[in-house]
NUPAKE-290241 format. One record per residue (C-alpha): x negated, y negated, z negated. Coordinates in nm, 3 decimals. Layout:
BEGIN
<<X; Y; Z>>
...
***
This chain:
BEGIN
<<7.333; 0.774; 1.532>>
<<7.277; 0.424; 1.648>>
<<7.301; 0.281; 1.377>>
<<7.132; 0.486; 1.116>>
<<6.823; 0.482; 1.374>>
<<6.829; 0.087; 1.303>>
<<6.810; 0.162; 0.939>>
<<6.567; 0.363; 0.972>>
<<6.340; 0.110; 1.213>>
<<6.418; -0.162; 0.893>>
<<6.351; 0.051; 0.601>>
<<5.997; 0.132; 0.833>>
<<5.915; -0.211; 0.876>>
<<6.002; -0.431; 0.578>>
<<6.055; -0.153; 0.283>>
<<5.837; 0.086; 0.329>>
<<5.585; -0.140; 0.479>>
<<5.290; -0.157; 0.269>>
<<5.429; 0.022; -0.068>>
<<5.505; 0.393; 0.085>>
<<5.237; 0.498; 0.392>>
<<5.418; 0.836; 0.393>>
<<5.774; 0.726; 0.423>>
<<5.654; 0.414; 0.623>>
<<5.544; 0.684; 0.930>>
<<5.812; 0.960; 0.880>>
<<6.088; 0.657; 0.867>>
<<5.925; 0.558; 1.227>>
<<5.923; 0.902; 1.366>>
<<6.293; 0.947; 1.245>>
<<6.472; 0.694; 1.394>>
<<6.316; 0.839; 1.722>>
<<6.406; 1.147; 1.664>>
<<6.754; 1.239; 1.725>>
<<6.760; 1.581; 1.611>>
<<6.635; 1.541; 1.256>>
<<6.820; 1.202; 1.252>>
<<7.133; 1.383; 1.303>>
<<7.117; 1.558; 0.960>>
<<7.055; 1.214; 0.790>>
<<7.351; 1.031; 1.020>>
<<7.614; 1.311; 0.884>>
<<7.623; 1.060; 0.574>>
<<7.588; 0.762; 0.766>>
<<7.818; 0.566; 0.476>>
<<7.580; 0.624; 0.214>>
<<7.399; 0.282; 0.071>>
<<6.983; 0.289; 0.198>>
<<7.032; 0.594; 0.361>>
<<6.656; 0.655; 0.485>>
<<6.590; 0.657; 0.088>>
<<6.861; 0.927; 0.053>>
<<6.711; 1.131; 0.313>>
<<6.392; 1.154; 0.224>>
<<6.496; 1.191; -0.175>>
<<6.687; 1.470; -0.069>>
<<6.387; 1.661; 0.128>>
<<6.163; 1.564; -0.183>>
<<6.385; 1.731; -0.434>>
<<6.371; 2.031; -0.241>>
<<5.998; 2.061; -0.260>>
<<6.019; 1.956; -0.636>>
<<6.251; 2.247; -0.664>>
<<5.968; 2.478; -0.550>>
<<6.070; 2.506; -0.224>>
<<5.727; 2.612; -0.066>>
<<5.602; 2.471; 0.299>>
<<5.294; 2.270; 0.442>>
<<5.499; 1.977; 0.377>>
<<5.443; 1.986; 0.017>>
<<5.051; 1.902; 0.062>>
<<5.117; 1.555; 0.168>>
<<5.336; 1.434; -0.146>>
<<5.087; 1.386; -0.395>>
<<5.353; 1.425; -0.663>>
<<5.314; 1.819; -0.543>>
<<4.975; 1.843; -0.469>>
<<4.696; 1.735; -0.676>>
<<4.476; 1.756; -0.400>>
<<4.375; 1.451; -0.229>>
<<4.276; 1.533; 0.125>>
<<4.601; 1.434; 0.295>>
<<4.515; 1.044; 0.317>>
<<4.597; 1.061; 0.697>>
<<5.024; 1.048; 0.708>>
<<5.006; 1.048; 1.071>>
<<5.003; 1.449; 1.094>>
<<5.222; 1.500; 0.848>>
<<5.549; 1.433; 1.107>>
<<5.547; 1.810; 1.242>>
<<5.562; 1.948; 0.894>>
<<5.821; 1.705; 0.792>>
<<6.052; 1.846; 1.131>>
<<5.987; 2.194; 1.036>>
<<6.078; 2.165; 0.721>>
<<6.405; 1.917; 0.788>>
<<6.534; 2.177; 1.061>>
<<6.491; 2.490; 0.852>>
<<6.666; 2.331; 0.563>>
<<6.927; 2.124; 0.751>>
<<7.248; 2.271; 0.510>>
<<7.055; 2.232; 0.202>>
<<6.950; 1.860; 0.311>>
<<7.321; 1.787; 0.396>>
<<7.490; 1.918; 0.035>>
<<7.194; 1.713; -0.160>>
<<7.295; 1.402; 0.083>>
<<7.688; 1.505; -0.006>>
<<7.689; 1.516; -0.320>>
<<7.416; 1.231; -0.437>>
<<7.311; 0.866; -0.444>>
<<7.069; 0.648; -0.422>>
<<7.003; 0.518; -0.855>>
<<6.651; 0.467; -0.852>>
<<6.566; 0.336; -1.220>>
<<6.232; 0.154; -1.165>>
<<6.110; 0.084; -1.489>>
<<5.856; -0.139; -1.351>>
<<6.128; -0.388; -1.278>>
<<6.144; -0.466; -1.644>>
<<5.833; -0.680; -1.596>>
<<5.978; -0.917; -1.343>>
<<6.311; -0.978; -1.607>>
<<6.095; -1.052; -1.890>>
<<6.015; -1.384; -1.846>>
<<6.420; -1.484; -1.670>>
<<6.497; -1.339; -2.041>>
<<6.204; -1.552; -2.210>>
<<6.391; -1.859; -2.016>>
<<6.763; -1.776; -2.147>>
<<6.671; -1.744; -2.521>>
<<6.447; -2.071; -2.483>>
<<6.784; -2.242; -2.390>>
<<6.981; -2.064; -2.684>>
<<6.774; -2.125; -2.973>>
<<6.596; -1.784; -2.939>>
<<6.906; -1.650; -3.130>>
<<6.940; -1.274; -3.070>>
<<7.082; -1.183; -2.704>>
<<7.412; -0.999; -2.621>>
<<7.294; -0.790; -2.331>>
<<7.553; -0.641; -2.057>>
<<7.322; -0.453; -1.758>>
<<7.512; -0.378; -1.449>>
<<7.452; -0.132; -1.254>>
<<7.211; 0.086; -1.515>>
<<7.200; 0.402; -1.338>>
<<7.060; 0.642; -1.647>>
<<6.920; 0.339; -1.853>>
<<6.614; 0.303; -1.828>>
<<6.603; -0.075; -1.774>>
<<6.847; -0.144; -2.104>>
<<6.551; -0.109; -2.371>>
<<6.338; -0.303; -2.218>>
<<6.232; -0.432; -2.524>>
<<6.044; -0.112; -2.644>>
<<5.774; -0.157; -2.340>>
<<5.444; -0.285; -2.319>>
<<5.363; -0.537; -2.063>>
<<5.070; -0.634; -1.920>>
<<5.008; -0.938; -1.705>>
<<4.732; -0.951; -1.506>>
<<4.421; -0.988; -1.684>>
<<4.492; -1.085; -2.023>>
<<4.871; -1.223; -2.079>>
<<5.048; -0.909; -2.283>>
<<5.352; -0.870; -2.453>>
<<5.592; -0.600; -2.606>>
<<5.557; -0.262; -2.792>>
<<5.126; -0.206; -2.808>>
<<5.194; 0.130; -2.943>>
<<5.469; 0.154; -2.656>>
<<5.419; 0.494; -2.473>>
<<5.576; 0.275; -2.124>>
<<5.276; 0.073; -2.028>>
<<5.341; -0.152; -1.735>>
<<5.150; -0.363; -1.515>>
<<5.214; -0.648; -1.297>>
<<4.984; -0.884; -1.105>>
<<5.044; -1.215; -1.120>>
<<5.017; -1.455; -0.794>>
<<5.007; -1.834; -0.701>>
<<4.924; -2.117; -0.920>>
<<5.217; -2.128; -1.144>>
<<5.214; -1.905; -1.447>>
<<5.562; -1.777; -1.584>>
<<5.680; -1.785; -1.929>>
<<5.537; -1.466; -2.100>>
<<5.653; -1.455; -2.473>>
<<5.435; -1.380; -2.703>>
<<5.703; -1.197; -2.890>>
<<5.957; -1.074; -2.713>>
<<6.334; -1.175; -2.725>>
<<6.540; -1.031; -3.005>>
<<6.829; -0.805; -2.904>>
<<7.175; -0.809; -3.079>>
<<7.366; -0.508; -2.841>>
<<7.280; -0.402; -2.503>>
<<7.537; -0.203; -2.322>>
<<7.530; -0.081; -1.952>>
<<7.800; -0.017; -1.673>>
<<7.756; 0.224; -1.409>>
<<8.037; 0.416; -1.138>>
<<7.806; 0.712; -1.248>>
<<7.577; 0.677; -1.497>>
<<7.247; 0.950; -1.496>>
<<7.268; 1.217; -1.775>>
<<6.853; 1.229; -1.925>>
<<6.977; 1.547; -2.077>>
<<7.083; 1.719; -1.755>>
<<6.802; 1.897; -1.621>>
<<6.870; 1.828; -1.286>>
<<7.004; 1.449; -1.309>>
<<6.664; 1.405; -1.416>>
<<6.524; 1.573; -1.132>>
<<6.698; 1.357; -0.865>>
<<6.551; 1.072; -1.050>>
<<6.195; 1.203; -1.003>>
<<6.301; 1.295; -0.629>>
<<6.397; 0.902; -0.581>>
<<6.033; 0.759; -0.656>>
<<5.838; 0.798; -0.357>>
<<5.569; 1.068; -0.305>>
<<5.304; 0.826; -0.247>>
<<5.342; 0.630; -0.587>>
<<5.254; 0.832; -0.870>>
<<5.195; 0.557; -1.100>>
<<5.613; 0.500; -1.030>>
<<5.650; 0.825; -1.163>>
<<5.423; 0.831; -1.427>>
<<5.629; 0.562; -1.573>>
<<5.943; 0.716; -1.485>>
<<5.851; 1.042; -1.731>>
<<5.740; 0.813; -1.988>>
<<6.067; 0.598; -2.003>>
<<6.306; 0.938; -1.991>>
<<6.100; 1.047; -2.311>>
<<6.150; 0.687; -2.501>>
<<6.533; 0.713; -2.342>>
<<6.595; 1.097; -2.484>>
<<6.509; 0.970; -2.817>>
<<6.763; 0.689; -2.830>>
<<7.025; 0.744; -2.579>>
<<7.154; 0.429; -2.386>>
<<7.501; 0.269; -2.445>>
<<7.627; 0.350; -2.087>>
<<7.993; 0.257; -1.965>>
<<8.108; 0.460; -1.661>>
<<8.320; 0.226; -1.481>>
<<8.350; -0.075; -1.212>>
<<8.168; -0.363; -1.376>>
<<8.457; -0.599; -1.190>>
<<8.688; -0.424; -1.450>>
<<8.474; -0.356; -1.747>>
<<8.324; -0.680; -1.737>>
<<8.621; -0.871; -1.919>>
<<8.679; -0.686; -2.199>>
<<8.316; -0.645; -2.299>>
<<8.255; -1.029; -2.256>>
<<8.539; -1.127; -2.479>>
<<8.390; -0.892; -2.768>>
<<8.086; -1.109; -2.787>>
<<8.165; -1.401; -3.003>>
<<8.135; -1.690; -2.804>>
<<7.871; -1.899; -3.010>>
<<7.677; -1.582; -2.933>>
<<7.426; -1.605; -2.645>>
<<7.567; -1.382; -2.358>>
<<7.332; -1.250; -2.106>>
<<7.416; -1.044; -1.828>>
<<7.189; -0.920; -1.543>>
<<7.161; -0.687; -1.275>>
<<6.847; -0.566; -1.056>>
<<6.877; -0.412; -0.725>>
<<7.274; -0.353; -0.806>>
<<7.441; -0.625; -0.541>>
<<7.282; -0.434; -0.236>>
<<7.540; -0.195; -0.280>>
<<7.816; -0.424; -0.306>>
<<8.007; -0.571; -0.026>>
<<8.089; -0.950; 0.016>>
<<8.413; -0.963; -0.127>>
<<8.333; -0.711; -0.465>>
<<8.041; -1.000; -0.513>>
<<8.262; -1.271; -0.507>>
<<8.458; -1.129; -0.728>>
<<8.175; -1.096; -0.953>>
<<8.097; -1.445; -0.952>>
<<8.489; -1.584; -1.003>>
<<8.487; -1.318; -1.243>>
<<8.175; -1.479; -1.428>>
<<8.306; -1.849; -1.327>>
<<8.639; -1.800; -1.498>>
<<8.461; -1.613; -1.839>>
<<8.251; -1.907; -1.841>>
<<8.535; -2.163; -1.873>>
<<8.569; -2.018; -2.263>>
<<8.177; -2.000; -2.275>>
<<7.855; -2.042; -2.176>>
<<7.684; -1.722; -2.061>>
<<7.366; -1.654; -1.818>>
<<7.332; -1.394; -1.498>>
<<6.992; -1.244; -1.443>>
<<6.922; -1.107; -1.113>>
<<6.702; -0.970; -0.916>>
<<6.786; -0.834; -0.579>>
<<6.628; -0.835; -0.216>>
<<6.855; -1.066; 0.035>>
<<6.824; -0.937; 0.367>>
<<6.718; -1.280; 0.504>>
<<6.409; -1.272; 0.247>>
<<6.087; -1.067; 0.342>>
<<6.044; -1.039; -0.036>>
<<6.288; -0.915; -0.301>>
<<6.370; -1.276; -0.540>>
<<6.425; -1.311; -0.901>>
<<6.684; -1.590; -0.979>>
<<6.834; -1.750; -1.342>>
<<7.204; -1.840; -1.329>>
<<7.402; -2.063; -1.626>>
<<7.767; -2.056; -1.599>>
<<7.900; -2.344; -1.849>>
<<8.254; -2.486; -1.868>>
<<8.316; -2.286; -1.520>>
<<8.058; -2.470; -1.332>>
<<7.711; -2.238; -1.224>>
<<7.365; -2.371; -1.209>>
<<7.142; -2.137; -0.988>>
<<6.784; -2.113; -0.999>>
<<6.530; -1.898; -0.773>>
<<6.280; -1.847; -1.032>>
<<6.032; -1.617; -0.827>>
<<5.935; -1.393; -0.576>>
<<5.828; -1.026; -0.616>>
<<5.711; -0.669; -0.579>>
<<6.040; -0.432; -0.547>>
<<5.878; -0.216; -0.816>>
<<5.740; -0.438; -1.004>>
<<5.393; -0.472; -0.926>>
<<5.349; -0.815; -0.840>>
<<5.499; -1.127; -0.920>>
<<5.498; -1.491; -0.795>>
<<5.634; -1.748; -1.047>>
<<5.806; -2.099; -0.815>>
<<6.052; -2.241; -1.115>>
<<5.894; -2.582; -1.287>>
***
């Protein structure tokens, strides 16, 4: 109970803070409130629990379960009135402590694999920087961690960078926008990189033609962000049209046999994006031995994007592995969704 209080308190104060009023105020009343925390400390193991909490009392409303609640998740309610989350706590209770075994099995038996597409944005211009420094030959593309996908064609988006940098698919029905900040501009293609293959690993990769897989994705954006989900139903369309090459597996044991397939004059480009929170210490330095000792044959690059727990921001960062020695490079800081961006690489 202790500690998923504290998780809740974090998620309140540095996740939530400023990108999700709703959860921001129910994550504070939570972790004060022992009772309804008790349904959400049952799964205590489970990665960014507050997230799987609330995703699990959101796709019970989505699933037409009917309550007061639903009024204050605009991704229910097209009306507007609720702007003031502070009242919405006593509705949230209710509804928690009437559907405490429902909550519990969704908790059970599910995860937390967002798939913000808006991430794309923030990878575009790492990927601009790796084919620079391979000729702008054609990429070999390994995502880890792809959840049901939806980052892997990343090439069939528009883009739009603040006011008038834009790149990618104009007649793309995934539009997405980022704001750029600082002084420093990143490197926005004109065209973007050429793809060769793009394959994905996941433990359990999303099914876009399950009904309800598809649900729990919706469930995962946050109420409060319907621009996130607007996206979300746009990408799923693109995706059902040309499926995603998805590997279910552990990427520390897929990872060799899909590297040694790409010819090694090829450029080899692997990246992850939110993935390595879930991973402990030891499964990441496997990763990187594993990456070290592939590298000794080749060169390859790691992409990543992931929020340290010592940075207030989530940080996008460009690694070369060559002859078994890595070069690391923080590259920028950014929006968790994708909304912002602030280039700091020369």
């Amino acid at each position: 109970m202790e500690k998923a209080s504290e998780r809740f308190r974090y998620f309140a104060k540095k996740i939530y803070n400023d990108r999700s009023l709703l959860y921001m105020n129910l994550a504070q009343r939570v972790a004060e409130d022992p009772q309804v925390l008790g349904i959400a400390a049952a799964t205590h193991d489970k990665a960014a629990l507050p997230n799987l909490f609330f995703a699990a009392v959101h796709l019970l409303l989505l699933n037409g379960e009917g309550h007061q609640l639903a009024g204050f998740y605009p991704t229910l309610h097209s009306d507007t009135r609720h702007h003031d989350y502070s009242s919405v706590y006593p509705h949230f209770r209710n509804f928690a402590l009437e559907h405490e075994k429902e909550i519990r099995e969704v908790m059970r038996t599910h995860t937390v694999q967002t798939n913000e597409v808006g991430r794309c944005a923030l990878l575009i211009p790492a990927f601009e920087l790796v084919a620079d420094q391979t000729d702008h030959q054609p990429l070999n593309m390994i995502e880890i961690g792809s959840s049901a996908g939806l980052t892997l064609p990343w090439d069939k988006y528009h883009y739009r960078y603040g006011e008038s940098l834009e790149c990618g698919d104009p007649n793309s029905p995934v539009r997405i926008e980022c704001s750029l900040r600082g002084d420093l501009q990143p490197p926005i293609p004109k065209e973007l990189p050429r793809v060769a293959i793009r394959k994905g690993i996941d433990l359990s990769p999303i099914d876009l033609t399950d009904p309800d897989s598809v649900q729990w994705l919706r469930a995962l954006v946050w109420p409060d962000n319907p621009r996130r989900a607007t996206l979300l139903e746009h990408a799923v369309q693109l995706a059902k049209q040309n499926p995603p090459d998805i590997m279910t597996g552990n990427a520390l044991e897929l990872l060799p046999g899909l590297i040694k397939k790409v010819p090694e004059r090829e450029p080899l480009c692997i990246y992850h994006s939110f993935t390595l929170t879930f991973a402990n210490k030891e499964q990441q330095e496997r990763l990187h031995r594993l990456l070290t000792n592939a590298a000794k044959a080749r060169a390859l690059f790691l992409v990543w994007l992931e929020w340290p727990t010592e940075s207030d921001t989530p940080i996008l960062g460009l690694e070369k592995f060559i002859d078994g020695v890595k070069e690391e490079k923080i590259l920028a800081r950014c929006h968790s969704h994708g909304e912002w961006l602030q280039w700091k690489a020369a």
